[in-house]
C-alpha positions as CSV (number, residue, x, y, z in Angstrom):
1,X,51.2,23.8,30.0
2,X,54.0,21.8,32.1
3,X,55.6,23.8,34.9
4,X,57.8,25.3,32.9
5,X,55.2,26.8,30.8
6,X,55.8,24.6,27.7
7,X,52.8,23.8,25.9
8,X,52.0,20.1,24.8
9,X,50.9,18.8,21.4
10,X,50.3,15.2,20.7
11,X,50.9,13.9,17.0
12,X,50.0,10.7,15.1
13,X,52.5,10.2,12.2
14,X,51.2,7.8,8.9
15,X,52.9,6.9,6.1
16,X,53.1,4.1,3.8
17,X,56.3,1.8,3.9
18,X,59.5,3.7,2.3
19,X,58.0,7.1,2.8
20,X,60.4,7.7,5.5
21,X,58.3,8.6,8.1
22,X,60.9,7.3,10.6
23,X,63.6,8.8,9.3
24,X,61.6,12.3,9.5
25,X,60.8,11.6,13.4
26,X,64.3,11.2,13.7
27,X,65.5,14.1,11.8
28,X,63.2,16.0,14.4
29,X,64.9,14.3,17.5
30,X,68.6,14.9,15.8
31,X,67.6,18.7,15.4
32,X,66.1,19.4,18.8
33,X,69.1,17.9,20.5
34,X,66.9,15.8,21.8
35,X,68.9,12.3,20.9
36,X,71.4,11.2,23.8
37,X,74.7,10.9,22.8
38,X,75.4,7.3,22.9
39,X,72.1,7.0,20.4
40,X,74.0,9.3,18.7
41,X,77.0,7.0,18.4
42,X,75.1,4.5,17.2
43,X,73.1,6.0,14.3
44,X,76.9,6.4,13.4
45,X,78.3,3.6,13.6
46,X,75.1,1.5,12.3
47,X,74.9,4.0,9.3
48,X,78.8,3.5,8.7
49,X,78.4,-0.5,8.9
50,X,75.5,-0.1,6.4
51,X,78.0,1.9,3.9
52,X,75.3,4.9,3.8
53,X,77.4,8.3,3.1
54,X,74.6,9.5,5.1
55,X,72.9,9.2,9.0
56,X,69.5,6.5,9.1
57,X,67.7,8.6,11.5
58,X,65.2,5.7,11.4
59,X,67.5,4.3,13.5
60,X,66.3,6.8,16.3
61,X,62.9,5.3,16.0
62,X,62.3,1.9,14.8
63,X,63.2,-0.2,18.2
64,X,62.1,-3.6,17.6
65,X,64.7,-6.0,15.4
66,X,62.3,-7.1,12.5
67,X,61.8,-3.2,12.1
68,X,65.5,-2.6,11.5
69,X,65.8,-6.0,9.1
70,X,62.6,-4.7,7.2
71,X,62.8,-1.2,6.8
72,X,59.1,-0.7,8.0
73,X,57.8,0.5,11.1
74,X,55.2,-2.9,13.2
75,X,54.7,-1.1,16.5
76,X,53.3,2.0,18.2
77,X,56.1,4.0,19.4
78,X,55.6,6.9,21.7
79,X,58.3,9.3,20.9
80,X,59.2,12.5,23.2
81,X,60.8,15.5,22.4
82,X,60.6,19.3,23.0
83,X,61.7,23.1,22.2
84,X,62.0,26.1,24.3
85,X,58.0,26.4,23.6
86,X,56.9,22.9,23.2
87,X,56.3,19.7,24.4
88,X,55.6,17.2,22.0
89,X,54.6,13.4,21.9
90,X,54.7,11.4,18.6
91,X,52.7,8.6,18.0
92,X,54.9,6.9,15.3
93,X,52.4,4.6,14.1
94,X,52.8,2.1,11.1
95,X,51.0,2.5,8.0
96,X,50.5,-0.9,6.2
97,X,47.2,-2.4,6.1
98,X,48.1,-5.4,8.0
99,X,48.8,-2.8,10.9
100,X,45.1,-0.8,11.1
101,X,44.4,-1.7,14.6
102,X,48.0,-0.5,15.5
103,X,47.6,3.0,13.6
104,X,43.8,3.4,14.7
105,X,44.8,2.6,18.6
106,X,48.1,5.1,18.1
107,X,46.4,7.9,16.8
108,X,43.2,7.8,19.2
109,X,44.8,10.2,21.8
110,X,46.3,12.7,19.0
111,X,45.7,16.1,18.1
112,X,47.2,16.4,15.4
113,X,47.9,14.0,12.1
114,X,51.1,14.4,10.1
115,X,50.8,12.1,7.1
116,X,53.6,11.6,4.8
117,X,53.6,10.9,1.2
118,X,56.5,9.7,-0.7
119,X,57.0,12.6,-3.4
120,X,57.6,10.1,-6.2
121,X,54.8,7.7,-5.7
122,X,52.0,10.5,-5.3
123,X,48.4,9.9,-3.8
124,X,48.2,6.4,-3.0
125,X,45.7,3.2,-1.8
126,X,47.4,3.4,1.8
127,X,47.4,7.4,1.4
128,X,43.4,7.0,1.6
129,X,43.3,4.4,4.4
130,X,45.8,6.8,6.4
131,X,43.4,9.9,5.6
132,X,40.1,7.8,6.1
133,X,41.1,6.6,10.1
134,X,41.8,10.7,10.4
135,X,38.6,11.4,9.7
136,X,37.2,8.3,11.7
137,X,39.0,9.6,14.8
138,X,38.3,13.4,13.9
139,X,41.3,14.8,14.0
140,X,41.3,18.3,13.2
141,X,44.2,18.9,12.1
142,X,46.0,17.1,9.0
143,X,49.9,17.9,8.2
144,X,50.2,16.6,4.7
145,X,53.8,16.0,4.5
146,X,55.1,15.7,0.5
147,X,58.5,13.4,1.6
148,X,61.6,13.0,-0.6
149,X,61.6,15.8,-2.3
150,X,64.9,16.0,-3.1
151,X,64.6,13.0,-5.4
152,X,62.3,15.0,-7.9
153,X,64.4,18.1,-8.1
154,X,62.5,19.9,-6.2
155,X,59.6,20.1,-8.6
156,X,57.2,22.5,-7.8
157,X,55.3,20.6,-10.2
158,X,55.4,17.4,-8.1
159,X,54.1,19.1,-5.0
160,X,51.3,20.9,-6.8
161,X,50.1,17.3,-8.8
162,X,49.9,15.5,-5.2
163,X,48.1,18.8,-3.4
164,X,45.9,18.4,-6.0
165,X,44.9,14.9,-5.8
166,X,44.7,15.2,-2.0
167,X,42.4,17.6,-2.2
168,X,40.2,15.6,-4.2
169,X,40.5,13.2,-1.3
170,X,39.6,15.6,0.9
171,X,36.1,16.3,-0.8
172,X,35.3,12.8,-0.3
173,X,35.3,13.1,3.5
174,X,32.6,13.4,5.8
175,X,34.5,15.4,8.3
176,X,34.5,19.2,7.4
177,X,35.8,20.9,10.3
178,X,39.5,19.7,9.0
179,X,42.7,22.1,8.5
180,X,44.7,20.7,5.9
181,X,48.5,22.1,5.3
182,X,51.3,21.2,2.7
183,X,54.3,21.4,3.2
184,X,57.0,20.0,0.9
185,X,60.1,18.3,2.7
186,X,63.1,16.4,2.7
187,X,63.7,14.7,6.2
188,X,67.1,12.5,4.9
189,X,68.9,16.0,4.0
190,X,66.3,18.1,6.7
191,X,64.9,21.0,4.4
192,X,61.8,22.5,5.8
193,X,61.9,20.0,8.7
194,X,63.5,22.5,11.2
195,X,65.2,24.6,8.6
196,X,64.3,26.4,5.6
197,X,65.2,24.4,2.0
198,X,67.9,26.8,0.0
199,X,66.3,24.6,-2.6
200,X,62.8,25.5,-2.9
201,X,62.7,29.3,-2.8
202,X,58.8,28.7,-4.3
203,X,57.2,27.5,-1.3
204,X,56.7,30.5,1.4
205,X,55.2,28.2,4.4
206,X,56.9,27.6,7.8
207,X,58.9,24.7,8.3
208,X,57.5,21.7,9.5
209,X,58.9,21.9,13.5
210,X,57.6,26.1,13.2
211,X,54.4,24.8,11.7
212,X,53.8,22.7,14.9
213,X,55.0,25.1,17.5
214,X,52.1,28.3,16.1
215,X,49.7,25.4,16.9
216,X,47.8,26.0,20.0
217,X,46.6,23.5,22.4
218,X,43.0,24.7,23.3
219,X,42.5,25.3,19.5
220,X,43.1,21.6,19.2
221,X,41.4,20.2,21.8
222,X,37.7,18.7,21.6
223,X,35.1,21.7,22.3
224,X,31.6,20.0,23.3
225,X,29.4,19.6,26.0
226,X,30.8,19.1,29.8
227,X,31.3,15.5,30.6
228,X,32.8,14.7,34.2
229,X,33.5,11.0,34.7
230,X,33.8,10.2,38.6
231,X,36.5,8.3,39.1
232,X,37.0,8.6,43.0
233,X,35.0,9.2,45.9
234,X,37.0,11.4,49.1
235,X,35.7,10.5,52.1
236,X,38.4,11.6,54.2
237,X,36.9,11.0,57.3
238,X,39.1,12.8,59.4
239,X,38.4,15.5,62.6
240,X,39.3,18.7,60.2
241,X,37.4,17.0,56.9
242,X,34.6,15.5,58.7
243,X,31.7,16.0,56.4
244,X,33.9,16.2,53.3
245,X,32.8,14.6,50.1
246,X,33.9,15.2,47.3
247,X,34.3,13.7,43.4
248,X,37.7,13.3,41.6
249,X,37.6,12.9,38.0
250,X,38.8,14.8,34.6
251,X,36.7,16.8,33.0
252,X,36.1,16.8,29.4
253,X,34.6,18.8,26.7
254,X,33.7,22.3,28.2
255,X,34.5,24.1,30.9
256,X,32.3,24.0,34.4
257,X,32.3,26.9,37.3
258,X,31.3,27.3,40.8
259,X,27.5,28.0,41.0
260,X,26.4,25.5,37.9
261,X,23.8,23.4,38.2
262,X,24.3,20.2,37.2
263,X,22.7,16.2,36.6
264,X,24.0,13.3,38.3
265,X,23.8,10.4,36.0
266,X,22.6,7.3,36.2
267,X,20.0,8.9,39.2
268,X,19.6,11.9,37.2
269,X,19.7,13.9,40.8
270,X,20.7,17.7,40.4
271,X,22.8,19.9,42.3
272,X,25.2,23.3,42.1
273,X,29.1,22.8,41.7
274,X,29.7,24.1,45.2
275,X,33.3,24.1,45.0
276,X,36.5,22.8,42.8
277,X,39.7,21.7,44.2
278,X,42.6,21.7,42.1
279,X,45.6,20.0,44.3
280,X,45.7,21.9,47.3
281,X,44.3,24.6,45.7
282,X,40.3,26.2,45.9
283,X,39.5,27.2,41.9
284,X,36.3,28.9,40.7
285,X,36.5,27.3,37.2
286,X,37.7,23.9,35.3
287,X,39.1,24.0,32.4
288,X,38.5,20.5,29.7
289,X,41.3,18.3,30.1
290,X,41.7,19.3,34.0
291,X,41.8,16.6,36.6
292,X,40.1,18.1,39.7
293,X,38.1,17.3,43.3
294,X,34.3,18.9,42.8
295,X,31.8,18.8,45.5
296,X,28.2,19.8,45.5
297,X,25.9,21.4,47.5
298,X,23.6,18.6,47.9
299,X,23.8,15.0,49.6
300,X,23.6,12.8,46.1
301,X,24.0,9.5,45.3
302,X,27.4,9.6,43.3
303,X,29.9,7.2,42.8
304,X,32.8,5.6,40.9
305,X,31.3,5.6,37.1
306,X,28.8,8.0,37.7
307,X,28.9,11.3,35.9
308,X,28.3,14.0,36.3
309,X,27.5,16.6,33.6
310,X,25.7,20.3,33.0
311,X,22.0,20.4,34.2
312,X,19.8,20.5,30.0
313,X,22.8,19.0,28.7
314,X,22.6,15.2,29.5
315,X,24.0,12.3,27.2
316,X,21.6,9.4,25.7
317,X,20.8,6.4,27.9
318,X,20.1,3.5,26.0
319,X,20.2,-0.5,26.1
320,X,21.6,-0.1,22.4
321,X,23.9,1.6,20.5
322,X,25.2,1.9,17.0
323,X,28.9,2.1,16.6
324,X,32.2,2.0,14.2
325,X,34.0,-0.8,15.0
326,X,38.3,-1.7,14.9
327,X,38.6,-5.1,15.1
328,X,42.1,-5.5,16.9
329,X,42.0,-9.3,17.6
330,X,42.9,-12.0,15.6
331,X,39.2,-13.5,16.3
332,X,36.4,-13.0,14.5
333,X,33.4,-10.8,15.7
334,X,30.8,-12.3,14.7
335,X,26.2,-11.8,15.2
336,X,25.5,-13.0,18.2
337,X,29.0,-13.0,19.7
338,X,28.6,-11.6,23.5
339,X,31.3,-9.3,25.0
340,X,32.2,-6.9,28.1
341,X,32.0,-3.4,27.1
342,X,33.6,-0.9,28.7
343,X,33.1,2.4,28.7
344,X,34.9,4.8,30.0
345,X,35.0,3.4,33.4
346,X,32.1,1.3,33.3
347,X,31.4,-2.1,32.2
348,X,28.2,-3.5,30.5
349,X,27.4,-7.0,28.8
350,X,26.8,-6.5,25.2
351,X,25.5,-9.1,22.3
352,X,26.0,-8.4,18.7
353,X,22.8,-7.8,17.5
354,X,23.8,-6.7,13.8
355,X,26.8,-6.4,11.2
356,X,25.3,-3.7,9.3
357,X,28.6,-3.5,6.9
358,X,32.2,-3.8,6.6
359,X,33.7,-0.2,5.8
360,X,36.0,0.5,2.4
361,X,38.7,2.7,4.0
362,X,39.5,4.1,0.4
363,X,36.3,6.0,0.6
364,X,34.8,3.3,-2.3
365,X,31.9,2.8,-0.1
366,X,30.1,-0.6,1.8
367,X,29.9,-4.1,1.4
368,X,27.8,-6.6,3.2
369,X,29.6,-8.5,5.8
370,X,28.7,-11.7,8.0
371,X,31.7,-11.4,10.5
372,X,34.7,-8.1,11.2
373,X,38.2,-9.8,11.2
374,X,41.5,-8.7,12.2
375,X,42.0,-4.9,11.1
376,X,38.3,-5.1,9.7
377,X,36.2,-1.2,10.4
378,X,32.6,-1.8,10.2
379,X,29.3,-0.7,11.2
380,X,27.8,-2.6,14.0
381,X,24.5,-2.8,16.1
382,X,24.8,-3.8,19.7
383,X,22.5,-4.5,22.5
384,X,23.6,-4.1,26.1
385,X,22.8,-5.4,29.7
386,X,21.8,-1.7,31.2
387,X,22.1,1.9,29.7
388,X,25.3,3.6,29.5
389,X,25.6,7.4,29.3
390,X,26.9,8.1,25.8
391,X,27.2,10.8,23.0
392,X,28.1,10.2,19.8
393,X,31.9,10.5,19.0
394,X,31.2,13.0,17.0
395,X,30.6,15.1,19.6
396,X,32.7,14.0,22.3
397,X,35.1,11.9,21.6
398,X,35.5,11.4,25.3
399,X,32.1,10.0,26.1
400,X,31.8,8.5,22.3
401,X,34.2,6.2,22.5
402,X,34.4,2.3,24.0
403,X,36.4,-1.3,23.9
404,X,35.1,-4.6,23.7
405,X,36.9,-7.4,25.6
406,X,36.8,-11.0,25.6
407,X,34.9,-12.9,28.1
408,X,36.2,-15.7,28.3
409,X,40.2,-14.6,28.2
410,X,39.8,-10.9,29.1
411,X,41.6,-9.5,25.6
412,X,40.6,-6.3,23.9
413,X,38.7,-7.5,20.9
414,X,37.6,-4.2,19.3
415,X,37.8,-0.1,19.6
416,X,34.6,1.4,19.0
417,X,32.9,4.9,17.8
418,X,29.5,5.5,18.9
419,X,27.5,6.8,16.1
């Protein structure tokens, strides 16, 4: 909740190119009020220039030249715009193959995925791809948004076919803990984006804006295991905070109260929470997603990229790790390649010690692979310089999740997913 008790919901939108998936964003600015006028004036007079009888609410979105000149959508945009209940950040990620590592990256903070799917083209190749990294990054959560529905009169028909074959997409996946909606829209001529379509009286669903706003933010968030990275040590080390000592961080995953015991990782000490600090404020319980001061009643050894976590419910420590890779460089990973990774805040050496596969993001399966280029997801095997604290990101994405950098120039070279 912000201070005006709004709540907040992050969203990754997908789509392949032509789907309109800008011009949908922008239809939700346009109908929130939440474009300024001068933007305004210039979806006008661009639309005018372009001889459309109508307003290109891509406009609102697609901010980068080549994006205008092609139609399609390159970059991550982070797009902001609220009701009277909501808060809500858009990931408007693109949705062509050539732009994985820019969708995967996008969407690795959302809560919820709005895919869209151009109502004359159906189910496609890049439909799967779009589906398959929602289940890699386990979103919950899956708005299936049947686009341009206007341009097949409305065919109840048409929206029933594609439900259909999405939902034998949806048997493929691996990831059952999913909530899948439909909802059939037009975002050039806005029916059942903020307002109900006059023209199809057969669907009885909410609209997609009241869709998102009955969403609720702790039903979306991760619910695992406690996991508090430290991320600052107080020492205040003045007359009225002599002896204080405490550990800054955010906490992820579950909730922990005054009076738990609790492990100190790497030196596996234990200790009770003996008090949480919440601004200036003395709290008896942390909520996940909370960034707070906690102090224990013990003298431990605890520092930046220690963590600390529920006594009987520590993470894996091990020198290697199996994870999903993103490769998001234009170089090759290849066996035996040697990297920095980081995790969470953390940094170990690691070597490639296997390419297990390369991944089919249509949901075909495996192949053998020597080397993960550009855009490439595939399983890899690593071996590492000291243990890192991990669970899989299956079950915490917080604490399941790393990058690989570069050496030699310091670049990001992959995302991974521990498995």
């Amino acid at each position: 909740m912000d201070i005006q008790g709004r709540k907040l919901i992050k969203i990754a939108t997908a789509g392949s190119v032509d789907d309109g998936k800008s011009t949908l964003i922008g239809r939700l600015l346009y109908d929130t009020n939440s474009l300024t006028t001068d933007k305004i004036e210039a979806i006008e007079r661009n639309s005018r220039q372009r001889g459309y009888d109508y307003l290109d609410f891509s406009l609102a979105t697609d901010g980068l030249v080549a994006e205008r000149e092609q139609g399609i959508t390159i970059d991550v945009a982070h797009i902001y715009f609220n009701t009277d209940k909501t808060n809500f950040i858009v990931a408007d990620t693109p949705g062509h193959v050539e732009y994985t590592r820019n969708m995967v990256t996008g969407a690795s903070t959302s809560q919820v995925a709005v895919i869209l799917i151009d109502a004359r083209k159906g189910v496609i190749e890049q439909t799967y791809r779009h589906f398959f990294i929602s289940n890699l990054l386990r979103i919950s959560h899956v708005v299936v948004a049947i686009n341009k529905m206007d341009l097949v009169d409305y065919s109840e028909d048409v929206f029933l076919k594609i439900k259909s074959d999405f939902d034998a997409l949806v048997e493929k996946s691996n990831f059952n803990e999913e909530q899948i909606t439909f909802i059939p829209v037009s975002a050039l001529k806005g029916e059942n984006v903020t307002r109900k379509s006059e023209h199809m009286p057969w669907y009885l669903g909410n609209t997609l804006l009241d869709h998102l706003e009955i969403l609720e933010p702790e039903d979306l968030q991760e619910s695992s295991v406690a996991r508090f990275p430290v991320q600052y040590v107080i020492r205040p080390k003045t007359e009225a905070f002599h002896d204080f000592r405490g550990f800054s961080g955010k906490l992820y995953g579950h909730s922990l109260k005054v009076g738990d015991e609790v492990t100190v990782l790497p030196s596996g000490n234990r200790s009770k929470i003996k008090g949480i600090q919440f601004f200036d404020q003395q709290i008896d319980l942390v909520a996940p997603g909370s960034s707070v001061t906690i102090t224990l009643e013990d003298e431990v050894d605890c520092s930046r990229g220690d963590m600390i976590v529920r006594a009987g419910e520590e993470p894996s420590s091990e020198k290697a790790i199996s994870a999903t890779l993103c490769q998001v460089n234009s170089k090759a990973l290849k066996v035996g390649g040697k990297y920095i990774l980081q995790h969470g805040v953390n940094r170990v050496l690691a070597k490639v010690d296997q390419i297990e596969s390369r991944i089919h993001t249509d949901f075909t399966g495996t192949e053998e692979a020597d080397q993960l280029r550009l855009n490439d997801i595939g399983r890899v095997h690593f071996r590492l310089s000291k243990p890192i604290h991990f669970d899989s990101y299956q079950n915490s994405k917080s604490n399941g999740a790393f990058i690989l950098i570069d050496e030699g120039s310091y670049d990001t070279v992959s995302v991974g997913f521990i498995e």
